[in-house]
PLY file of the C-alpha trace (Angstrom):
ply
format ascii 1.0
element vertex 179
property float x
property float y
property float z
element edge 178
property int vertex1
property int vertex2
end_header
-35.08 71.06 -48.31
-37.25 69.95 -50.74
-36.15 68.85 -54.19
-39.23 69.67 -56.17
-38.18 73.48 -56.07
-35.25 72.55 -58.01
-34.80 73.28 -61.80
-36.07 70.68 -63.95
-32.78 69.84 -65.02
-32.14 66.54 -65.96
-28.58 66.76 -64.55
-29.70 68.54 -61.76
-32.31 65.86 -61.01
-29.73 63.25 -61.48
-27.37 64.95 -58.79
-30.01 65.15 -56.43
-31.25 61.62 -56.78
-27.39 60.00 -56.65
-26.95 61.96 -53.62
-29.60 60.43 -51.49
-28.81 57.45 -53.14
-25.28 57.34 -51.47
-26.56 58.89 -48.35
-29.12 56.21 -48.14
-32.24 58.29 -48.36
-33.71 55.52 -50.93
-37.20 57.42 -51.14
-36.03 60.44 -51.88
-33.78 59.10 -54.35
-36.31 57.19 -55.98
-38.66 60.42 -56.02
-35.76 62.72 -57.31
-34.86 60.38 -60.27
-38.56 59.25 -61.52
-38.71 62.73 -61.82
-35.87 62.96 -65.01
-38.26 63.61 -67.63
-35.78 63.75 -70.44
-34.49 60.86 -72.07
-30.82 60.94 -71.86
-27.71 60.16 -70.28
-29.20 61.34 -67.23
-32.15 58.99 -67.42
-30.16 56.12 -68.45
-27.77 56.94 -65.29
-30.90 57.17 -63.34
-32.80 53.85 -64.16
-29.47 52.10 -62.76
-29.78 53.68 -59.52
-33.49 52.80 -59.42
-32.72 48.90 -60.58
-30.53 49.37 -57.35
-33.13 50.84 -55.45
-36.18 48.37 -56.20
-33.24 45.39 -55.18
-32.87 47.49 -51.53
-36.70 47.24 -51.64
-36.96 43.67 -52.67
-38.99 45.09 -55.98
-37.01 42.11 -58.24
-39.13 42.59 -61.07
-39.42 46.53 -61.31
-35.91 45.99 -60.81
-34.78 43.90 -64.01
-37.36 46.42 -66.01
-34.99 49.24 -65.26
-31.53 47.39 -65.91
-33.25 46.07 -69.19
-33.89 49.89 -69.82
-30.65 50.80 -69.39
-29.46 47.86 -71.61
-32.40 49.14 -74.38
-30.94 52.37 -74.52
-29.18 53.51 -77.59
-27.97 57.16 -75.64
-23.91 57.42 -75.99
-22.33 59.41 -72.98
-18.64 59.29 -72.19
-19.30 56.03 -69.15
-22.43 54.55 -71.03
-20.38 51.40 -71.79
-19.90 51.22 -67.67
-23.09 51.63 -66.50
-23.98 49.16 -69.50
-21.65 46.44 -68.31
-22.85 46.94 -65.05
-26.40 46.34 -65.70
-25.79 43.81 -67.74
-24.02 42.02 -64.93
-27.16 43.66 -62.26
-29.66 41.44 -64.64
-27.62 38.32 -64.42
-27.01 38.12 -60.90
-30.81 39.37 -60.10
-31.46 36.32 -62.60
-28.87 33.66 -60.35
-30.53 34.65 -57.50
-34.15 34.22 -59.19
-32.51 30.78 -59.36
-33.30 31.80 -63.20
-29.54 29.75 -64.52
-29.95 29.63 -68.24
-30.91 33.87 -68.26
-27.49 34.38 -65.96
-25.39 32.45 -67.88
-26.89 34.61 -70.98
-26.63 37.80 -69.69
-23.14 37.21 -68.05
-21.96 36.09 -71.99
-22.95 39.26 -73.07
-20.21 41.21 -70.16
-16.88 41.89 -72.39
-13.62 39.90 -71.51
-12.40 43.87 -71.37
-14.46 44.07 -68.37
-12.82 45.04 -65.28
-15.68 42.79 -64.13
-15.09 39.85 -66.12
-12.92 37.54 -63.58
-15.79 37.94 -61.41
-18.21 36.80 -64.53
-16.14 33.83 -64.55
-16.88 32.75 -61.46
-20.50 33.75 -61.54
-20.82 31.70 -64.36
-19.18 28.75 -63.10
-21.68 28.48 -60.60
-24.67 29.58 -62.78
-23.48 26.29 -64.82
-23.01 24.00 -61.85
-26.51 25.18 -60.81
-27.97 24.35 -64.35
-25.38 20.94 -63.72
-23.49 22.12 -66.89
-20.37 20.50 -65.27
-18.49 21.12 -68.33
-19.27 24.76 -68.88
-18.39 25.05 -65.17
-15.07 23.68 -65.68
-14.29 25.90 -68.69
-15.45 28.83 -66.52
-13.09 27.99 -63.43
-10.18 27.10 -65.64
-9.70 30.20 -67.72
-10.42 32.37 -64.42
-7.30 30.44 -62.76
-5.19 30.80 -65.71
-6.70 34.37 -66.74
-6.70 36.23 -63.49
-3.77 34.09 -61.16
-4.37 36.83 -58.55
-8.11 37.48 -58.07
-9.54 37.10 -55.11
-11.69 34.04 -55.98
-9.03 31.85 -57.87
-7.49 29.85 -54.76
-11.12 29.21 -54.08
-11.66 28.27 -57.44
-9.12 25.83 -57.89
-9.85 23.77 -54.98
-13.44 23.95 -55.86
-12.40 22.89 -59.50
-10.98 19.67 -58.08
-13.80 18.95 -56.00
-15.72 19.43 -59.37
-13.16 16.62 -60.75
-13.93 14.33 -58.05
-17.98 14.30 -58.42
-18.02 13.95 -62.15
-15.46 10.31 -61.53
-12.05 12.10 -62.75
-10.19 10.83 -60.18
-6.74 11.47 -61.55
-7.39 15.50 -62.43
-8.64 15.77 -59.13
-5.74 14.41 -57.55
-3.59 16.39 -59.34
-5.64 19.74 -58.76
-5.60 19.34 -54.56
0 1
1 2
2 3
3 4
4 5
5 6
6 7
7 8
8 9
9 10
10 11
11 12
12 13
13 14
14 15
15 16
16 17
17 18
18 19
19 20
20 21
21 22
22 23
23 24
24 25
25 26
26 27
27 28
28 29
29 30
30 31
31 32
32 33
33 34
34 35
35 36
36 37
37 38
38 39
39 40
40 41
41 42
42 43
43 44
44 45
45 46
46 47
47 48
48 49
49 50
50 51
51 52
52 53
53 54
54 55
55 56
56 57
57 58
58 59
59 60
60 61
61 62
62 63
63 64
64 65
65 66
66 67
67 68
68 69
69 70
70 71
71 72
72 73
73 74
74 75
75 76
76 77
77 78
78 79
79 80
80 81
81 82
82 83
83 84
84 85
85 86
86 87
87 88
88 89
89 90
90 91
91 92
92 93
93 94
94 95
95 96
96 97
97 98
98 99
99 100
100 101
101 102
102 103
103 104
104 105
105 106
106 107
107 108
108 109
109 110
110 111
111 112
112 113
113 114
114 115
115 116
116 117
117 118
118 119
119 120
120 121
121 122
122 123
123 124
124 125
125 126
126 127
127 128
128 129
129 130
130 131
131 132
132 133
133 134
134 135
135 136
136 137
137 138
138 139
139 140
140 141
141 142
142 143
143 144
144 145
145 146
146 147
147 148
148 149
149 150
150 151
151 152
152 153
153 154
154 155
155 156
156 157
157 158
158 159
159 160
160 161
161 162
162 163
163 164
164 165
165 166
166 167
167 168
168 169
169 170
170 171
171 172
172 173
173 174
174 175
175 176
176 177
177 178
């Protein structure tokens, strides 16, 4: 069925678009939410789903437009501080994988330590540092994401990666003591 029949209801537009979004009808998604014409909570929603889409497409740049839309947005809605933190963290890994260090490590500064998210941050970071060869800042990452979050999933990882890290920069001793 088409969606252009439908109401032009932000919401409704919204619903449609997230739909194909999560069935994987990208197009259609795309089509259904550049057609929100009404600023909003629905149109903030609906440039993170497109930032998503233009990365399935490979679009980087149309891509960081719309999470830096979503970030420019002043709309309050009862999960704008999610999808916020969440685009926020879309624009710093687009920017790591840009091989763009200095504008990760920025944008991942600006993710809350009340993120859910921000153990992963850590360990984003780190490597955005070790990538910019901010061996120090890299450290500091690792360290308070071992001693933060003892269970994630990355902190065995991390702490054998940490005393590699030791090792290269000549300290010997802390590496020793880290493996």
């Amino acid at each position: 069925q088409r969606h252009g029949s439908i109401a032009s209801d932000p919401a409704l537009q919204y619903a449609l678009g997230r739909t194909f979004f999560l069935q994987g009808r990208d197009e259609e998604a795309l089509s259904a939410l550049q057609s929100i014409r009404e600023s909003g909570q629905w149109q903030v929603k609906g440039d993170y789903i497109q930032g998503v889409l233009y990365i399935r497409s490979k679009d980087y740049e149309t891509a960081d437009q719309k999470f830096k839309q979503v970030l420019s947005s002043q709309e309050k809605f009862r999960d704008s501080d999610e999808v916020a933190i969440l685009a926020t963290l879309a624009v710093a890994r687009l920017a790591y994988e840009l091989q763009k260090w200095g504008e990760a490590v920025d944008y991942y500064q600006k993710v809350p330590e009340t993120s859910p998210y921000f153990g992963d941050v850590l360990y984003e970071m780190g490597w955005a540092n070790i990538r910019q060869e901010n061996y120090t800042a890299a450290k500091q990452n690792f360290q308070l994401l071992m001693m933060s979050y003892p269970k994630h999933r990355r902190t065995l990882d991390t702490k054998h990666f940490l005393a590699d890290l030791e090792r290269e920069v000549g300290h010997y001793d802390e590496a020793m003591a880290s493996y």
